[in-house]
Backbone as CSV, one residue per row, in Angstrom:
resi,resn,N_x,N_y,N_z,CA_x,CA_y,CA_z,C_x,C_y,C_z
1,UNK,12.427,-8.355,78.274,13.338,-7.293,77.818,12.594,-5.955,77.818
2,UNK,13.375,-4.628,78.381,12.617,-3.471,78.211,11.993,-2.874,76.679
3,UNK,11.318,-2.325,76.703,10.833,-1.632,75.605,11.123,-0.429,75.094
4,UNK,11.911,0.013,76.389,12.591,1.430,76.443,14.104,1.706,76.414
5,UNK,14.376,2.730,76.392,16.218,2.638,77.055,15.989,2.914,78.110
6,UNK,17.570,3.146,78.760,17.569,3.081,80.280,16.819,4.508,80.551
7,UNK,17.627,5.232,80.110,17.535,7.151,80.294,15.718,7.270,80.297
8,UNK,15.105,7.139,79.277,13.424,6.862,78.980,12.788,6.295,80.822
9,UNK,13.014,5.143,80.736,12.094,3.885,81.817,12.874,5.456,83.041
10,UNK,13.964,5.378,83.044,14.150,6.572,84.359,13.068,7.357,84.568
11,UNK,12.120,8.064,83.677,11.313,9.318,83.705,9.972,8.277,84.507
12,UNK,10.125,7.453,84.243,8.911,6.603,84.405,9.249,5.638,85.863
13,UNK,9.954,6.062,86.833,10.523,4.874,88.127,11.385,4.350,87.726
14,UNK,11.872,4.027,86.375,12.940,3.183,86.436,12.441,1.552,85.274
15,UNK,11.044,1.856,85.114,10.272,0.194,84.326,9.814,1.239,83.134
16,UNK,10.052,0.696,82.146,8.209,0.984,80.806,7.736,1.502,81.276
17,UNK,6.801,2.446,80.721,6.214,3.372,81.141,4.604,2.605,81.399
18,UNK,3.400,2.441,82.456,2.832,1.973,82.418,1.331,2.192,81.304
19,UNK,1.430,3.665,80.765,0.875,4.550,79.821,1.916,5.066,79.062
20,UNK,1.664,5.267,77.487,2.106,6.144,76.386,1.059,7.130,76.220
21,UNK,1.266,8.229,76.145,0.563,9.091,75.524,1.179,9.852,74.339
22,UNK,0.359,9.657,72.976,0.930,10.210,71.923,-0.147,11.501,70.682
23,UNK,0.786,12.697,71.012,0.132,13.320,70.225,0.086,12.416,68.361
24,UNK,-0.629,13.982,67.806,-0.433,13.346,66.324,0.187,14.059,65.524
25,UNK,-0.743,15.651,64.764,0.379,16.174,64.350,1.613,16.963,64.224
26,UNK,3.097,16.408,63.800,3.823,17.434,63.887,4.722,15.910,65.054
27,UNK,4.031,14.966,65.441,4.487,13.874,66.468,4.568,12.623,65.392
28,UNK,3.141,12.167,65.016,3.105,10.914,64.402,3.188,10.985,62.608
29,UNK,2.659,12.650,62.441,2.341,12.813,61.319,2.398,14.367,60.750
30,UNK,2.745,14.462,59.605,3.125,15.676,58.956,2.021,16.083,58.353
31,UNK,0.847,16.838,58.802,-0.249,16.910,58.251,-0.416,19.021,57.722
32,UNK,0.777,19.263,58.017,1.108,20.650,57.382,0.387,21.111,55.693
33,UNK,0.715,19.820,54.957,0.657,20.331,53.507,-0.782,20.404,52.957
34,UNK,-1.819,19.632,54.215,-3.205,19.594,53.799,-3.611,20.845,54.844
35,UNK,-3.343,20.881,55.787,-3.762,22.109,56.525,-3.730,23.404,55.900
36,UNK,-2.328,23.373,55.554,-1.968,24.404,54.711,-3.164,24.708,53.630
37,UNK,-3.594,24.096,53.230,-4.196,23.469,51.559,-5.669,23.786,52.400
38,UNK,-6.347,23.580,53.105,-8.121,23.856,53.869,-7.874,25.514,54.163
39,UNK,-6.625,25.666,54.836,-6.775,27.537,55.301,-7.004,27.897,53.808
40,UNK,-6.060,27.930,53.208,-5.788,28.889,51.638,-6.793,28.389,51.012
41,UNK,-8.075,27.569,50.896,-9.315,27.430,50.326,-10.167,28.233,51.087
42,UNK,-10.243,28.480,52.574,-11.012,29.150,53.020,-10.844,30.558,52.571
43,UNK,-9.591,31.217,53.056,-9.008,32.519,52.851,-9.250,32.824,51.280
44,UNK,-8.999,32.455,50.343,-9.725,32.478,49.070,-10.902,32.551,49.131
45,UNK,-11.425,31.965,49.491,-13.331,31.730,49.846,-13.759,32.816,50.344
46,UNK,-12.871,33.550,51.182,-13.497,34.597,51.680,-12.293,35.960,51.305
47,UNK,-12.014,35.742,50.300,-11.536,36.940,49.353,-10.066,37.388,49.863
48,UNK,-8.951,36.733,50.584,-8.141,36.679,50.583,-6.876,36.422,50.042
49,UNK,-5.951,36.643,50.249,-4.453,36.154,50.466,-4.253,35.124,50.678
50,UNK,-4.059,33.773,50.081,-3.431,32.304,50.810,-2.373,32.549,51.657
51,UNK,-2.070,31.850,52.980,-1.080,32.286,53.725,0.263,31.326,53.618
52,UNK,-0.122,30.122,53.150,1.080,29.238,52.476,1.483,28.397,53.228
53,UNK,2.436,27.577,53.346,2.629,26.219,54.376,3.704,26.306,54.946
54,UNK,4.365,27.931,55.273,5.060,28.317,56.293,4.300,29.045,57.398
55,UNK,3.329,29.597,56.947,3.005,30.526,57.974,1.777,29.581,59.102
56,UNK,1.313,28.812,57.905,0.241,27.665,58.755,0.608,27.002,59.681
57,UNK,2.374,26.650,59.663,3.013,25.501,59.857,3.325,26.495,61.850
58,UNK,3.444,27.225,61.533,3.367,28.012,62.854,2.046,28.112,63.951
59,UNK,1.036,27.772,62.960,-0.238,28.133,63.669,-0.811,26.861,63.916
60,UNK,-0.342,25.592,64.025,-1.005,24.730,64.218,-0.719,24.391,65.880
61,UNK,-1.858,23.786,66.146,-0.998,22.660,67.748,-2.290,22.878,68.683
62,UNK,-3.369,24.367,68.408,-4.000,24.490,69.374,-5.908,24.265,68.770
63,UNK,-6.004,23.329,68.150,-7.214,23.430,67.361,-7.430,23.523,66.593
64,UNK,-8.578,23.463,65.923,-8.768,23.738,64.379,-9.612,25.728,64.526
65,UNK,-10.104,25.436,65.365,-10.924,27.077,66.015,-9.516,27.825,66.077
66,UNK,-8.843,27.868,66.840,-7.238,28.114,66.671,-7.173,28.940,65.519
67,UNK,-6.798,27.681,64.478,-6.010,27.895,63.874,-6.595,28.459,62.902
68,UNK,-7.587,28.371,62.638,-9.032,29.322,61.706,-8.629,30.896,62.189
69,UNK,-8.908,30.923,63.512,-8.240,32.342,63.605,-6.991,32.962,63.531
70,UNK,-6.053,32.476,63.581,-4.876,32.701,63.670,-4.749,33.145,61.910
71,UNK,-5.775,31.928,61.086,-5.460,32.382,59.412,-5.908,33.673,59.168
72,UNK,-7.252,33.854,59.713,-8.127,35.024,59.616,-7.294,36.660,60.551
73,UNK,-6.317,36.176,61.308,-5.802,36.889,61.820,-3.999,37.377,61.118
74,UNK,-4.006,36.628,60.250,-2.854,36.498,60.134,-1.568,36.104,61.219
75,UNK,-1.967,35.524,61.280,-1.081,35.123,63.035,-0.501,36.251,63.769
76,UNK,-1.810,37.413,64.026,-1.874,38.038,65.336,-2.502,37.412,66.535
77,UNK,-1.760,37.009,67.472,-2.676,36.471,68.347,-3.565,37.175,69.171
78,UNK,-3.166,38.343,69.618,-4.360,39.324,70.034,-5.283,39.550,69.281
79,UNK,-5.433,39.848,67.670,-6.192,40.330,66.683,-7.169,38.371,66.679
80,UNK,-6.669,37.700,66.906,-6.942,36.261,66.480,-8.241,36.039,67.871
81,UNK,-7.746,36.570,69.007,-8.747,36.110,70.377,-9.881,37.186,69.795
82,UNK,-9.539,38.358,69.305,-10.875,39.529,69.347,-11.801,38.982,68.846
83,UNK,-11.424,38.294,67.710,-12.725,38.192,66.417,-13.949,37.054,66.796
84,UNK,-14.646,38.127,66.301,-16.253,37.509,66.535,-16.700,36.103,66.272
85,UNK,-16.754,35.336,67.688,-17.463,33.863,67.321,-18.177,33.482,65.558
86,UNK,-19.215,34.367,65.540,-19.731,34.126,64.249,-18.691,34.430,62.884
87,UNK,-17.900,35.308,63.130,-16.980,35.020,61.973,-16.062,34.164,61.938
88,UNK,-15.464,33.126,63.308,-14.838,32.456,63.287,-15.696,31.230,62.524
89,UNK,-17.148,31.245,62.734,-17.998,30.114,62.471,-18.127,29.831,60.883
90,UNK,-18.464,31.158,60.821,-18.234,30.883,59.297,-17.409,30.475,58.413
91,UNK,-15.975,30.951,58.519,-14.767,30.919,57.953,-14.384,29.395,58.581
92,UNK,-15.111,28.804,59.713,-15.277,27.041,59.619,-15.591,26.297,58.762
93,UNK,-17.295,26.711,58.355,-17.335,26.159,57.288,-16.814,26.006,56.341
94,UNK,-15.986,26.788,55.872,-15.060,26.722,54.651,-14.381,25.956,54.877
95,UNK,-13.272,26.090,55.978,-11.974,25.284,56.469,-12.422,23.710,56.278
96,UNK,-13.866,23.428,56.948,-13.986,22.165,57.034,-14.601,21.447,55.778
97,UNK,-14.927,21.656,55.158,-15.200,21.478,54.103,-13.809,20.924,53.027
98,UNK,-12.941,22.395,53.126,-11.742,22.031,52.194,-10.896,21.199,52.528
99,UNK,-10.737,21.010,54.499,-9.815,20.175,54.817,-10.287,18.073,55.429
100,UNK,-11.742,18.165,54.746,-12.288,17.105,54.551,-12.145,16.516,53.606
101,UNK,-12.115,17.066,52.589,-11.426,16.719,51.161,-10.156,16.508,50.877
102,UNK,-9.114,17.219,51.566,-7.554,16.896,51.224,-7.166,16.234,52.549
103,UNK,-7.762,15.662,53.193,-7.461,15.485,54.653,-5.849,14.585,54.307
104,UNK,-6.227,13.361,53.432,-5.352,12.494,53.633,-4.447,12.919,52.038
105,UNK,-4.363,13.733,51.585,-4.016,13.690,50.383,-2.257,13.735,50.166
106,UNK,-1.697,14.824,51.681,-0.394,14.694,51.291,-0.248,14.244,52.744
107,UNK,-1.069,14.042,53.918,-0.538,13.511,55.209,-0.100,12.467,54.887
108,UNK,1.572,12.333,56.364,2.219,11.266,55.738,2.747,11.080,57.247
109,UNK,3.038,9.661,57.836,3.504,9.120,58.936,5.161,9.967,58.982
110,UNK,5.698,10.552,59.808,6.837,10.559,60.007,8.293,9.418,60.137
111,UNK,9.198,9.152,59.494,10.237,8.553,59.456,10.076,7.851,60.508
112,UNK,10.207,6.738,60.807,10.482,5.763,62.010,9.070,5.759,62.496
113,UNK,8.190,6.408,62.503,6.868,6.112,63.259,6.009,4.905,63.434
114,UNK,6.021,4.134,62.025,5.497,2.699,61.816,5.973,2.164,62.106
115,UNK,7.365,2.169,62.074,7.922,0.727,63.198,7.810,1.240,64.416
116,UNK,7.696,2.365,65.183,7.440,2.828,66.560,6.378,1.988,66.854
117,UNK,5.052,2.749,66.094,3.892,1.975,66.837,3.602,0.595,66.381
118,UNK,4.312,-0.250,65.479,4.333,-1.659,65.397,5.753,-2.398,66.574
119,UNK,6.254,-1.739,67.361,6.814,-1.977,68.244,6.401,-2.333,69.470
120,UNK,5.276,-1.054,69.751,5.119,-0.939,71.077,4.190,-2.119,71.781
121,UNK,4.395,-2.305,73.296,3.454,-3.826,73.789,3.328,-3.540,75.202
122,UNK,3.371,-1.726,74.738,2.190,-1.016,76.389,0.879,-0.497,75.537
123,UNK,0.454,-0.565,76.606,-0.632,0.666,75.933,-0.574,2.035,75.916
124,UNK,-1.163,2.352,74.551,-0.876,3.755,73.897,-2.170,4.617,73.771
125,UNK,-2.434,5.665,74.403,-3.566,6.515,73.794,-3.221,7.391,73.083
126,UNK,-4.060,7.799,72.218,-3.643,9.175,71.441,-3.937,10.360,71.755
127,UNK,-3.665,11.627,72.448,-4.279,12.936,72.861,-3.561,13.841,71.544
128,UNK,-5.288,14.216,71.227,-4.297,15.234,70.357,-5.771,16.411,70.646
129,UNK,-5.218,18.112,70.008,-6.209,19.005,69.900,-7.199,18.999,68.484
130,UNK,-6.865,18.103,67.002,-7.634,18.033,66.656,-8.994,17.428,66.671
131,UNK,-9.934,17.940,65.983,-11.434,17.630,66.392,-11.319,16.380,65.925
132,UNK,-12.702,15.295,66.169,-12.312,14.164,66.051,-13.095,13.986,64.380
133,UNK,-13.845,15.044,64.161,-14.268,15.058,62.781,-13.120,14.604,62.131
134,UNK,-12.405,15.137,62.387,-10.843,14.969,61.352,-9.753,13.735,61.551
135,UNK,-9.837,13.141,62.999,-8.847,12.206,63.751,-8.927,11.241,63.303
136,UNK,-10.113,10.926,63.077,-10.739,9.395,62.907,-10.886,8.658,61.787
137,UNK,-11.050,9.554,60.281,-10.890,9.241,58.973,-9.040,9.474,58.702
138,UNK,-8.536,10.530,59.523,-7.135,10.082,59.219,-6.424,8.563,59.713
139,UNK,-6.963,8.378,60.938,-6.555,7.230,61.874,-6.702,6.089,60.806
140,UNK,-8.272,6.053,59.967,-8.476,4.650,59.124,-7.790,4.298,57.853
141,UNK,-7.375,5.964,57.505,-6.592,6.100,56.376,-5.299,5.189,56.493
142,UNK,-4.442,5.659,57.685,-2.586,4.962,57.651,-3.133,3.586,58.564
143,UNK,-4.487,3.223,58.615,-4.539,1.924,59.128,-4.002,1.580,60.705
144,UNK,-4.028,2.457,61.563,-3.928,2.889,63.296,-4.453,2.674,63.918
145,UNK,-6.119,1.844,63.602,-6.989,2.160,64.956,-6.747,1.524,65.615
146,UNK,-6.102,-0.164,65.079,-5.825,-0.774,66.560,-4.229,-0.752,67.411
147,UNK,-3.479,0.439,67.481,-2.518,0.983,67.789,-2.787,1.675,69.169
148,UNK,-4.210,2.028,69.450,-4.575,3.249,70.648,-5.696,2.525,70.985
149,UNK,-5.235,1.842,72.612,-6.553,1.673,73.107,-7.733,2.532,72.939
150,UNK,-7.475,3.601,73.473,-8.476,4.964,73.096,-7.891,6.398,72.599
151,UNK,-8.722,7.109,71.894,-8.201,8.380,71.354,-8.967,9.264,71.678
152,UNK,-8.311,10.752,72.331,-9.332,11.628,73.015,-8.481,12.746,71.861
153,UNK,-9.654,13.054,71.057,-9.665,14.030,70.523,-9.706,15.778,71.476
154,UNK,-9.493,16.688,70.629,-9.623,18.034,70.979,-11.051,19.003,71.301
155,UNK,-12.134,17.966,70.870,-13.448,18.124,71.068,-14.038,17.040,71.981
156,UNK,-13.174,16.136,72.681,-13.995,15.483,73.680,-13.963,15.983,74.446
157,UNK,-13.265,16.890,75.672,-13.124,17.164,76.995,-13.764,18.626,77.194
158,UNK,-13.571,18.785,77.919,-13.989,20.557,78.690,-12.747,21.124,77.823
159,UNK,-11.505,20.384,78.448,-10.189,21.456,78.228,-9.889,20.584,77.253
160,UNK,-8.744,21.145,76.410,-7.363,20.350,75.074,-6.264,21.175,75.827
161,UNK,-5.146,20.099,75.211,-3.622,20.613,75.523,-3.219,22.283,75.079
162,UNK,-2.692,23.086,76.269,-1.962,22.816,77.166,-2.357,22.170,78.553
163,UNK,-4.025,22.119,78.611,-4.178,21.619,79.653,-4.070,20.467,80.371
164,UNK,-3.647,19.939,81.746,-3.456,18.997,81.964,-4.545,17.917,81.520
165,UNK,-6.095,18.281,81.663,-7.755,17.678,81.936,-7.086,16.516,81.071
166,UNK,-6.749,16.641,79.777,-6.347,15.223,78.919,-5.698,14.306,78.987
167,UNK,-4.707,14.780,79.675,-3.541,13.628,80.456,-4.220,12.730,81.833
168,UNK,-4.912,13.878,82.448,-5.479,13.441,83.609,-6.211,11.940,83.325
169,UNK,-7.060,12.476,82.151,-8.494,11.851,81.660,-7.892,10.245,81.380
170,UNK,-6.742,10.487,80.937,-6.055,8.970,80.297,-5.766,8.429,81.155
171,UNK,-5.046,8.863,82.118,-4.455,8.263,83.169,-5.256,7.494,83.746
172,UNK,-6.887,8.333,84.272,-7.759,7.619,85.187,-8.551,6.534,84.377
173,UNK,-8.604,6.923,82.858,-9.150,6.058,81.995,-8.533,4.445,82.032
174,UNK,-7.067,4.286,82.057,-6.470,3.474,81.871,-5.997,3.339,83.351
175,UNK,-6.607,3.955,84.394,-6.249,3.211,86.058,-4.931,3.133,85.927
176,UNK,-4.083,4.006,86.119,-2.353,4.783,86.110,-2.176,5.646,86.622
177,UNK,-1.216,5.977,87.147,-1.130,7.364,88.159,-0.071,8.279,86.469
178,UNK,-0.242,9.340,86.537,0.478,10.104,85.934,2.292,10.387,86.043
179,UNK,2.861,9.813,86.895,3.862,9.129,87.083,4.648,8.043,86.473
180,UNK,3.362,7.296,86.161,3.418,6.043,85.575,3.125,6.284,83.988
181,UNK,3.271,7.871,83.590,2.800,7.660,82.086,3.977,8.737,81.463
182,UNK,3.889,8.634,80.147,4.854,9.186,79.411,4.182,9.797,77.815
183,UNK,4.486,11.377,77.974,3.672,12.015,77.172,5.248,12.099,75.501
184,UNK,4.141,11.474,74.524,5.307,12.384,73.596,5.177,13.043,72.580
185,UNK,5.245,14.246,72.106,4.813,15.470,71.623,6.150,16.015,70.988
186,UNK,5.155,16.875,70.115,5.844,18.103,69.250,6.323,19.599,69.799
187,UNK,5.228,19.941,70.857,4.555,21.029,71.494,4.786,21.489,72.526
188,UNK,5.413,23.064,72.986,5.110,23.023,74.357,3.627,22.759,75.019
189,UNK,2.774,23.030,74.465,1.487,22.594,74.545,1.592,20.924,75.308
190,UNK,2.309,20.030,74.882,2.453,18.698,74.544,3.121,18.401,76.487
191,UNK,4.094,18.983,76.440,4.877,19.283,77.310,4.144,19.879,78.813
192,UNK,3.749,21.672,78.231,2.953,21.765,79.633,1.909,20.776,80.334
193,UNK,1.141,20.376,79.282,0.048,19.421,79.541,0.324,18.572,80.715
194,UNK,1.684,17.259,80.225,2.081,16.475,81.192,2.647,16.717,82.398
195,UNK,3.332,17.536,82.135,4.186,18.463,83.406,2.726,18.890,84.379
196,UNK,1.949,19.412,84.016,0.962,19.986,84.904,-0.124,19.081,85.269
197,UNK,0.137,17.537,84.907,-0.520,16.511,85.273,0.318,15.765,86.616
198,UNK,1.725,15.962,86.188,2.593,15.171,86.678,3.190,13.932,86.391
199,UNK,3.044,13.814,84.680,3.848,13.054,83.955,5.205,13.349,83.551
200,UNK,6.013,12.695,82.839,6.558,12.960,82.207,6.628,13.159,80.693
201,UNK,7.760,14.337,80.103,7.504,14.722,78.999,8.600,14.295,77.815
202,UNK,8.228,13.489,76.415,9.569,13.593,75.536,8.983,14.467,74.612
203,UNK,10.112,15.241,73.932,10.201,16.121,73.119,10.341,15.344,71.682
204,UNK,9.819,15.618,70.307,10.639,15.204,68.870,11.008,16.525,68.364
205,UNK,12.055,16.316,67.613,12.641,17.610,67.607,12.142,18.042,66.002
206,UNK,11.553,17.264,65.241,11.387,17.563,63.808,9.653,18.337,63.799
207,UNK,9.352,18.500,64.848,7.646,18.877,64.848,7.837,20.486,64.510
208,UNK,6.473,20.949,65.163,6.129,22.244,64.685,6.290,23.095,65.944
209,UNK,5.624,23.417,66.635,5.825,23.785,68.216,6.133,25.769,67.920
210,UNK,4.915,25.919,67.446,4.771,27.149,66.593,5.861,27.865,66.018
211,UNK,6.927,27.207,65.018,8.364,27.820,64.501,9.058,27.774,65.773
212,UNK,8.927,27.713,67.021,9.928,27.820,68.103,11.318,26.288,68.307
213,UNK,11.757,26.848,68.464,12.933,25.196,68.634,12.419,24.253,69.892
214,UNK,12.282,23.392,70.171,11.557,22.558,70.985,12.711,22.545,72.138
215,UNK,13.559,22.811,71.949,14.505,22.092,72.938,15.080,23.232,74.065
216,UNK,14.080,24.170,74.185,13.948,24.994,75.152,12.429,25.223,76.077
217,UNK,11.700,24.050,75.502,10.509,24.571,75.719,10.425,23.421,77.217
218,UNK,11.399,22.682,77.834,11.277,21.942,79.043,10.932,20.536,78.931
219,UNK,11.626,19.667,77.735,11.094,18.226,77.429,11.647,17.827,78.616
220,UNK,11.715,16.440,78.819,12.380,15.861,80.069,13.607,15.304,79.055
221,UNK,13.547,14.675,77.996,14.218,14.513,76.976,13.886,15.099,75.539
222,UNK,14.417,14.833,74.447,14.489,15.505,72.866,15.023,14.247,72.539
223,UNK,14.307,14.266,71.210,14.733,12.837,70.290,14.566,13.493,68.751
224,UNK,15.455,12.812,68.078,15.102,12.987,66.450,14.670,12.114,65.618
225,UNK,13.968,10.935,66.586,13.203,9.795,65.553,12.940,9.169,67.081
226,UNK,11.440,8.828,67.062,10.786,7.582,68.552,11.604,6.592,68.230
227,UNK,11.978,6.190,67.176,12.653,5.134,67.394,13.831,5.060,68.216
228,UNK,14.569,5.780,68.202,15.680,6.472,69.004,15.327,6.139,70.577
229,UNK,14.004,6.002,71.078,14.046,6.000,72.453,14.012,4.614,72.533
230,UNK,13.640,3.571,72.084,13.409,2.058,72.325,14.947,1.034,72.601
231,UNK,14.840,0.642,73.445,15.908,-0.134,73.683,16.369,-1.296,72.876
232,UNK,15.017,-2.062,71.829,15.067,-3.155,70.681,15.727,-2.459,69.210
């Protein structure tokens, strides 16, 4: 029996997809309220304004370096590229520090996600842009590791999403043509990635995808729960 619906296995030839690729947050997991919670310790730390768990909730998807600047910038993104390596470095230490401590405190699996990945009987990698400092104590926390053959963090490769290099990397990792795989994300980030590999892309529509509505950003499909795509 398929694992998919019909519309899904289409993006993929017409069978299961022979690869899953699954981001994390904002996809598998709502990790906003601790993110939120590491910026506004840093930004305090360094004599600021907390920016709160709307404005964070915009700045996530491209890193933790990212998103350090984007706080320090107030989500100017021009003002965010200027600033000096060493002040981004510093205002790390803070971040990482505070968001080592609350990492798992209010992260929480999204609706339908646990039965998603207690469903699935392809193989699944995880691509996401956070560092793996952070991936890997969350992963042991909701009890995941053996869910993802492998997980390529945002600090393993040359490139992170939007670039294709991560999709690529899985594909050849797991001997699959990118055809044969199926990316599913929050993000246009999530989206360009596969598209510029030559996968295909699903959209969830409850993510972050910097405040923008997802369902313009070019999914191949939009869903409002993974569960929604499975044919069981």
């Amino acid at each position: 029996m398929p694992l998919f619906r019909e519309d899904v296995r289409a993006l993929t030839g017409g069978e299961d997809p022979a690869l899953l690729l699954l981001d994390l947050d904002g996809t598998l997991i709502d990790s906003v309220p601790d993110l939120a919670s590491a910026c506004d310790f840093m930004l305090t730390e360094l004599g600021r304004a907390p920016a709160g768990i709307e404005k964070v909730s915009h700045w996530i998807g491209n890193g933790a370096d990212k998103l350090v600047r984007r706080a320090l910038a107030d989500g100017c993104e021009q003002a965010a590229e200027e600033l000096p390596d060493a002040e981004v470095g510093a205002a790390r230490i803070h971040f990482d520090r505070a968001y080592l401590r609350v990492l798992t405190e209010a992260t929480g699996a999204f609706p339908g996600v646990e039965a998603f990945l207690q469903a699935l009987t392809i193989p699944a990698i995880l691509i996401t842009n956070k560092p793996r400092l952070f991936t890997l104590p969350l992963l042991r926390s909701l009890g995941w590791q053996d869910h993802f053959v492998k997980v390529i963090c945002g600090d393993d490769l040359k490139e992170k999403k939007p670039s294709p290099v991560p999709v690529q990397f899985a594909c050849e990792w797991q001997r699959t043509v990118p055809e044969r795989a199926l990316m599913i994300g929050d993000s246009v980030n999530d989206i360009r990635a596969a598209h510029a590999a030559g996968a295909a892309a699903i959209a969830v529509s409850y993510g972050y995808n910097h405040g923008h509505s997802i369902h313009s950003a070019g999914a191949d499909l939009v869903c409002d729960q993974l569960q929604e795509l499975l044919e069981i």
